[in-house]
C-alpha positions as CSV (number, residue, x, y, z in Angstrom):
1,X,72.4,85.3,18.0
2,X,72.0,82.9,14.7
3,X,68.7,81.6,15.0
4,X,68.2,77.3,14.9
5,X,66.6,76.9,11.2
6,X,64.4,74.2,10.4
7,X,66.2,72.2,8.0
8,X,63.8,70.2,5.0
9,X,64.7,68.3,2.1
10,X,61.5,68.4,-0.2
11,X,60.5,65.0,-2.5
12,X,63.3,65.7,-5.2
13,X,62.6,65.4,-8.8
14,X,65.3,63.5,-11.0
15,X,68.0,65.2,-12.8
16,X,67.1,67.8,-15.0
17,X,63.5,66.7,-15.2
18,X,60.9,69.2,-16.6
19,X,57.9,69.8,-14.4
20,X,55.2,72.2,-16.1
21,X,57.3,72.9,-19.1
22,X,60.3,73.9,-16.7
23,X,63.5,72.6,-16.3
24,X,64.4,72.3,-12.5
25,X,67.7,71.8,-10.4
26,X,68.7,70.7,-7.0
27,X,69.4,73.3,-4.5
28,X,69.8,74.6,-1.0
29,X,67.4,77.5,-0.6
30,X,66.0,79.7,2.3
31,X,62.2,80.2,2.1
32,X,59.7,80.9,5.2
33,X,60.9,80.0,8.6
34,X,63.1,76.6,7.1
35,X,66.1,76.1,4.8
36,X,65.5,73.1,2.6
37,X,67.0,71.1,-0.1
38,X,64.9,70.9,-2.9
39,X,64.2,71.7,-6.7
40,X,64.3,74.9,-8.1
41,X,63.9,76.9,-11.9
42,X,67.5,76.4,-13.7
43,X,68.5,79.6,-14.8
44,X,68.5,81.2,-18.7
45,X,70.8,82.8,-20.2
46,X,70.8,86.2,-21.2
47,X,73.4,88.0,-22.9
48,X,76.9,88.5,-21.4
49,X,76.1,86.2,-18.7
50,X,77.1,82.5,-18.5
51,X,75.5,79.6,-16.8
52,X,78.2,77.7,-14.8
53,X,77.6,73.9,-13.8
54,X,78.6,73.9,-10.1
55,X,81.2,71.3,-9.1
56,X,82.0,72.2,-5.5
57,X,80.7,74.9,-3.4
58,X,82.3,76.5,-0.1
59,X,80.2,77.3,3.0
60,X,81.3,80.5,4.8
61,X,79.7,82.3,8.3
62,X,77.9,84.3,5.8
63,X,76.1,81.6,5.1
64,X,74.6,80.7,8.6
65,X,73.6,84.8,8.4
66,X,71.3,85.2,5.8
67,X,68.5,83.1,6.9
68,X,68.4,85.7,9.6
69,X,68.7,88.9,7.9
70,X,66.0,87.5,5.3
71,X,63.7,86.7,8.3
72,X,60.7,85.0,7.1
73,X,60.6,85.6,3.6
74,X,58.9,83.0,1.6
75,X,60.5,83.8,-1.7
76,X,62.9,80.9,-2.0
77,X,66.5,82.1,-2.1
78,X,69.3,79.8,-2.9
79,X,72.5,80.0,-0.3
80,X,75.7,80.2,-0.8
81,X,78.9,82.7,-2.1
82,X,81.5,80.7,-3.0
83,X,81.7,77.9,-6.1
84,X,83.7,76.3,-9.0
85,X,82.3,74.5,-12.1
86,X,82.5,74.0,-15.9
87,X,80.6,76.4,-18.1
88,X,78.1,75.3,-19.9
89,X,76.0,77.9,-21.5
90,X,77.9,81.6,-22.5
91,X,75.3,84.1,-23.6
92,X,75.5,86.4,-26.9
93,X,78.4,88.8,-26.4
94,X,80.6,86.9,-24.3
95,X,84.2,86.8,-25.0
96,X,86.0,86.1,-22.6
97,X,85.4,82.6,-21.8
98,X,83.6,79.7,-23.6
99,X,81.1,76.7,-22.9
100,X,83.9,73.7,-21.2
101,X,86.1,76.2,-19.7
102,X,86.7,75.6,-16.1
103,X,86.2,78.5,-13.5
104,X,85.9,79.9,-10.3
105,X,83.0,82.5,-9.2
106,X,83.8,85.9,-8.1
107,X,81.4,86.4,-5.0
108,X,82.4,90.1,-5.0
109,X,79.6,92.0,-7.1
110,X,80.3,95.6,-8.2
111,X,84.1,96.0,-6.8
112,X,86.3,96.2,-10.3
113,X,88.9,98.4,-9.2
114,X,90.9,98.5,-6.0
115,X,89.9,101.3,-3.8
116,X,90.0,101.6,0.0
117,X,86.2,100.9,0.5
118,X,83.8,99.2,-1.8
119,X,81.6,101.5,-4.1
120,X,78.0,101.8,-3.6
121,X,76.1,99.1,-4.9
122,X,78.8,96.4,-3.4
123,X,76.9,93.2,-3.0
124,X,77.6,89.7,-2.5
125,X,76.7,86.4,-4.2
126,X,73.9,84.9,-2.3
127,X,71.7,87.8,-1.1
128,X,69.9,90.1,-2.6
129,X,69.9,87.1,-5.9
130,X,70.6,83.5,-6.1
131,X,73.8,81.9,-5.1
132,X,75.4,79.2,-5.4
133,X,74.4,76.2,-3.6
134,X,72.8,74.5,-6.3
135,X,73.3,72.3,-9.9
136,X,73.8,75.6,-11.9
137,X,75.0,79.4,-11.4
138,X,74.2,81.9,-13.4
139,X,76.3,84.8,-13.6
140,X,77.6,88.1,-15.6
141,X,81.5,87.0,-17.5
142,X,82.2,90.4,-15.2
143,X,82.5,88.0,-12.0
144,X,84.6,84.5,-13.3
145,X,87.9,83.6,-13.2
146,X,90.0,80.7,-14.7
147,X,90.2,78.4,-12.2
148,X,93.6,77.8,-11.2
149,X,95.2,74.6,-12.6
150,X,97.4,73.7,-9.7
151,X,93.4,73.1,-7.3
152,X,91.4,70.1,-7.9
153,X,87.4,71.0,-7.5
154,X,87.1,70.6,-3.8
155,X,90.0,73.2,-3.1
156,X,88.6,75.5,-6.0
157,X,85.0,75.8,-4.5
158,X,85.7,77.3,-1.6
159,X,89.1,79.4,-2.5
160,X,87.1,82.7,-3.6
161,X,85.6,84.5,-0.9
162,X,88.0,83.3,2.2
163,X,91.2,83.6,-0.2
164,X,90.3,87.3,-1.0
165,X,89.5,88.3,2.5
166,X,92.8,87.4,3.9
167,X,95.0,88.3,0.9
168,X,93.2,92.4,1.2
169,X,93.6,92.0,5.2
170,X,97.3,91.5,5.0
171,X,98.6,92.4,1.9
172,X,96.4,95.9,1.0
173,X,95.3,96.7,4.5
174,X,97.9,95.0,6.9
175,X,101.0,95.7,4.3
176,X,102.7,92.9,5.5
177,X,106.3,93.1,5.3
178,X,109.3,90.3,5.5
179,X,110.6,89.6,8.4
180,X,107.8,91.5,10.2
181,X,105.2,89.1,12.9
182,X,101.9,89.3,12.8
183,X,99.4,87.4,15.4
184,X,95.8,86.0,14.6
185,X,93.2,85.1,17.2
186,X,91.6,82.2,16.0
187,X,93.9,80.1,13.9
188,X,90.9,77.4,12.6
189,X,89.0,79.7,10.2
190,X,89.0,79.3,6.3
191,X,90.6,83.1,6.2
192,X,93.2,82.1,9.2
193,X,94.5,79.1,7.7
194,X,94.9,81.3,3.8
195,X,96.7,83.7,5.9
196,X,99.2,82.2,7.5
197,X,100.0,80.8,4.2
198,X,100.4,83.7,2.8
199,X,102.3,85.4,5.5
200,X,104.6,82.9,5.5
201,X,105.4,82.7,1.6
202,X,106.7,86.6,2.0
203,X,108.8,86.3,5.1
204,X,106.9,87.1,8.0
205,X,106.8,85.5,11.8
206,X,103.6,84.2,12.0
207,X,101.7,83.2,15.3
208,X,98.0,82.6,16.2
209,X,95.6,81.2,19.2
210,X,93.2,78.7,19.4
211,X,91.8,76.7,22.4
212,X,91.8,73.6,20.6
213,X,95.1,72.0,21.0
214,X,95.0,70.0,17.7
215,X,94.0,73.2,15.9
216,X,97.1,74.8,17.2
217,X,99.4,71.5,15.9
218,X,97.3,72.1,12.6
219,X,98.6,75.5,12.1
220,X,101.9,74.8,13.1
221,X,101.8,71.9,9.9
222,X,100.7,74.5,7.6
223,X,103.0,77.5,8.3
224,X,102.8,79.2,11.8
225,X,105.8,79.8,13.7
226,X,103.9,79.3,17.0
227,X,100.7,78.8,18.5
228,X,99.2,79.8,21.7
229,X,96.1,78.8,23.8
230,X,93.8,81.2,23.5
231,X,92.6,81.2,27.5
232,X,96.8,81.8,28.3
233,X,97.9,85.0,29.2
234,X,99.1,86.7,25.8
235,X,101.3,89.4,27.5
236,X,103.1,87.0,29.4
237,X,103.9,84.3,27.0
238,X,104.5,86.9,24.0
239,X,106.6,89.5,26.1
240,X,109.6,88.6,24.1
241,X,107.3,89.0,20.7
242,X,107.1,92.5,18.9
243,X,103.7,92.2,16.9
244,X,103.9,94.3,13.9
245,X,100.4,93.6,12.6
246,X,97.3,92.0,14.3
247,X,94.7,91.0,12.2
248,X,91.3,89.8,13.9
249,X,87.5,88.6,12.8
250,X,86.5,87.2,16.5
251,X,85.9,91.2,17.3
252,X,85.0,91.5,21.0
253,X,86.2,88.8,22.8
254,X,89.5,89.1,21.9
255,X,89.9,92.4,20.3
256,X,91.5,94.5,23.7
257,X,93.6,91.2,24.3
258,X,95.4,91.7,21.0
259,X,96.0,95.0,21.2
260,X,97.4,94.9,24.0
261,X,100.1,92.4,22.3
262,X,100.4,95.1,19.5
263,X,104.0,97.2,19.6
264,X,103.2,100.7,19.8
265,X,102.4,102.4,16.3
266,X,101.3,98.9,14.9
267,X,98.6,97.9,12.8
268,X,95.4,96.2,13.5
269,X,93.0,95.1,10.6
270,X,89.1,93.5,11.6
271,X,87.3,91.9,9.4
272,X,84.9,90.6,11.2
273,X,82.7,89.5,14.6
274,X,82.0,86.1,15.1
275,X,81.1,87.1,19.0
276,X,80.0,90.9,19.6
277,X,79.7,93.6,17.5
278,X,80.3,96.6,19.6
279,X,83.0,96.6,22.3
280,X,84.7,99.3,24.4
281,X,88.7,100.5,24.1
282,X,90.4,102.8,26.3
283,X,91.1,105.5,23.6
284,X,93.7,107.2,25.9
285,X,95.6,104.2,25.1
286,X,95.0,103.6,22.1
287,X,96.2,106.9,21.3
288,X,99.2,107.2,22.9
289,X,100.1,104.0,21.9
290,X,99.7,105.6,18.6
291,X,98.4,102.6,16.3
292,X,96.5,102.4,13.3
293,X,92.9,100.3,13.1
294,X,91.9,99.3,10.0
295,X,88.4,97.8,8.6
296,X,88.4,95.4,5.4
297,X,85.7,93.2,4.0
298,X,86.2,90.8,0.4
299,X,88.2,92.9,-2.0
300,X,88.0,93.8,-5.8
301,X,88.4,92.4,-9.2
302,X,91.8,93.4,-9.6
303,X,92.4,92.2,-5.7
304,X,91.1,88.5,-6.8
305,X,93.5,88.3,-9.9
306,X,96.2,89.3,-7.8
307,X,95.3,86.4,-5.0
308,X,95.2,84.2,-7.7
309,X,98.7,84.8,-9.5
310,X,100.0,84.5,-6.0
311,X,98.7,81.2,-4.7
312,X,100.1,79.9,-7.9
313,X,103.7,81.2,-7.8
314,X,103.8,80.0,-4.1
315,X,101.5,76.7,-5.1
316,X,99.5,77.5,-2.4
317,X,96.1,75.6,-1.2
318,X,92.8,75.9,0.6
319,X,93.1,73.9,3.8
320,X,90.0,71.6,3.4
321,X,88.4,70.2,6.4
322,X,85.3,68.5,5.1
323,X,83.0,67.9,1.9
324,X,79.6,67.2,2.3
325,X,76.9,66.4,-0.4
326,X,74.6,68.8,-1.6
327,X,71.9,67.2,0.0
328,X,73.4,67.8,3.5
329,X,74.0,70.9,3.7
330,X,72.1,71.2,6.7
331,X,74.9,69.1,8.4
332,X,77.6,71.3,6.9
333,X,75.5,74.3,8.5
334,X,75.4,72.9,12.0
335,X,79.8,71.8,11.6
336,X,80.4,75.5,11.0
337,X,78.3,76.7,13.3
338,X,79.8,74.7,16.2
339,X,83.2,75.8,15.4
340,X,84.5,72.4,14.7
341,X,86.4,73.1,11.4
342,X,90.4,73.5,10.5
343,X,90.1,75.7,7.2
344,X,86.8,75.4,4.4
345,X,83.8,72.8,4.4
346,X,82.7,72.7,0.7
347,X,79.2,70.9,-0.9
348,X,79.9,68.7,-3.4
349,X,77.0,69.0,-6.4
């Protein structure tokens, strides 16, 4: 269970302003037993690294999790995976990009290549170092990408780490094909909504649940062929429906419901547990039924360039719910956490 943070907003210097010979920065951070906007270092540069100046930055559940995991801590940590901005600062030896080129962050840290698990060392932006829910983002040139010319800043900051998930889920793990149907519990998440965008731009029958009526007209706008209540009865309505491919984050309450939906030999990918983590299957079942369960998290390098070529060929766009000020980020936390959104809240800095 997420445990109700104290939010705080410290006395806030001006921009820029230098306070004992060092320059400081708005942020969002997690120290002690609160999470509080206030000012923090700016980073330096060192070599191959490049300090970004944050446009827009995109919450996601991992977000409300860290404060958690971090327990009381008092070393202040700046939230936050997902961002775009304009660099400002490139440090010696980098090549690739230069100060005024507008980018998107990479939140996957140590995952180059494609492979079918992430190596040792995988981390994430925003825990174990600083992340992005401040001014400025400092970062290796390793973990940037162009940001794509077809998003304005508010879709850019939260494309990254949302994007990436659902593109591995169907297109690496899932191997979505045309003309196949695939179901998702839950159709309001950031993932959901890039999903069923991308599952319709290659062919395939898409439907998804929600119990929010205007969540299910939402999807329908954006691409899904139909959309059930989630309380209905899922073998009866979607008896005439063979599911190729079920891919699922709620984990335990829904998890048997949808594979029992699944044709027999189908696929299932999880990528996540917003309710449980452990859950019970009747593995006589499942193994007569003969289907394949899959696990995916993020993706690689090479997985983000590919997400990004896509969404421009099909001009495809973060669904974005709401954009909140940096300073109110605490507001932002408590709309995610009640389950209110359609698609990606992003902070604007």
């Amino acid at each position: 269970m997420l445990r109700k943070w104290k939010w705080g907003c410290d006395t806030i210097l001006s921009k820029g302003k230098v306070e004992g010979g060092i320059i400081k920065m708005k942020a969002f951070v997690h120290r002690g037993n609160e999470v509080v906007y206030t000012d923090i270092n700016e980073p330096v540069v060192k070599e191959g690294q490049v300090i970004v100046a944050l446009k827009v930055a995109g919450l996601n559940h991992r977000d409300l999790n860290i404060p958690n995991r971090r327990g009381n801590n008092s070393e202040p940590l700046i939230l936050g995976s997902d961002g775009a901005g304009v660099i400002e600062q490139v440090g010696e030896g980098v090549k690739a990009f230069k100060v005024g080129d507008e980018v998107i962050i990479n939140p996957g840290l140590g995952w180059k290549e494609n492979s079918d698990a992430p190596p040792e060392g995988f981390e994430i932006v925003g825990l174990p170092d600083h992340g992005t829910f401040a001014e400025k983002f400092i970062i290796s040139e390793d973990y940037i990408e162009h940001k794509p010319a077809h998003l304005n800043w508010e879709e850019a900051g939260v494309l990254a780490l949302a994007a990436l998930t659902g593109y591995r889920a169907l297109f690496t793990k899932g191997v979505i094909k045309p003309g196949e149907t695939i179901f998702i519990p839950g159709a309001g998440s950031g993932v959901a909504t890039f999903i069923i965008q991308f599952a319709k731009a290659v062919g395939a029958r898409v439907i998804v649940s929600s119990r929010d009526p205007q969540k299910r007209e939402k999807a329908i706008d954006i691409g899904a062929d139909l959309a059930i209540d989630t309380n209905s009865d899922w073998k009866e309505i979607l008896k005439n429906e063979q599911i190729d491919l079920v891919i699922d984050s709620v984990g335990k309450a829904t998890f048997n419901r949808a594979l029992a939906i699944l044709k027999r030999g189908g696929r299932m990918v999880t990528f996540g547990a917003t309710t449980e983590d452990e859950l019970s299957i009747n593995i006589r079942q499942f193994f007569y039924g003969q289907y394949q369960l899959l696990g995916s998290t993020m993706g690689s390098k090479e997985e983000l360039q590919s997400m990004l070529q896509f969404i421009e060929k099909h001009n495809i766009k973060p669904i974005v719910d709401k954009i909140y000020p940096l300073s109110a980020t605490g507001d932002a936390f408590d709309y995610l956490r009640d389950g209110n959104q359609f698609g990606k809240i992003g902070l604007l800095i």
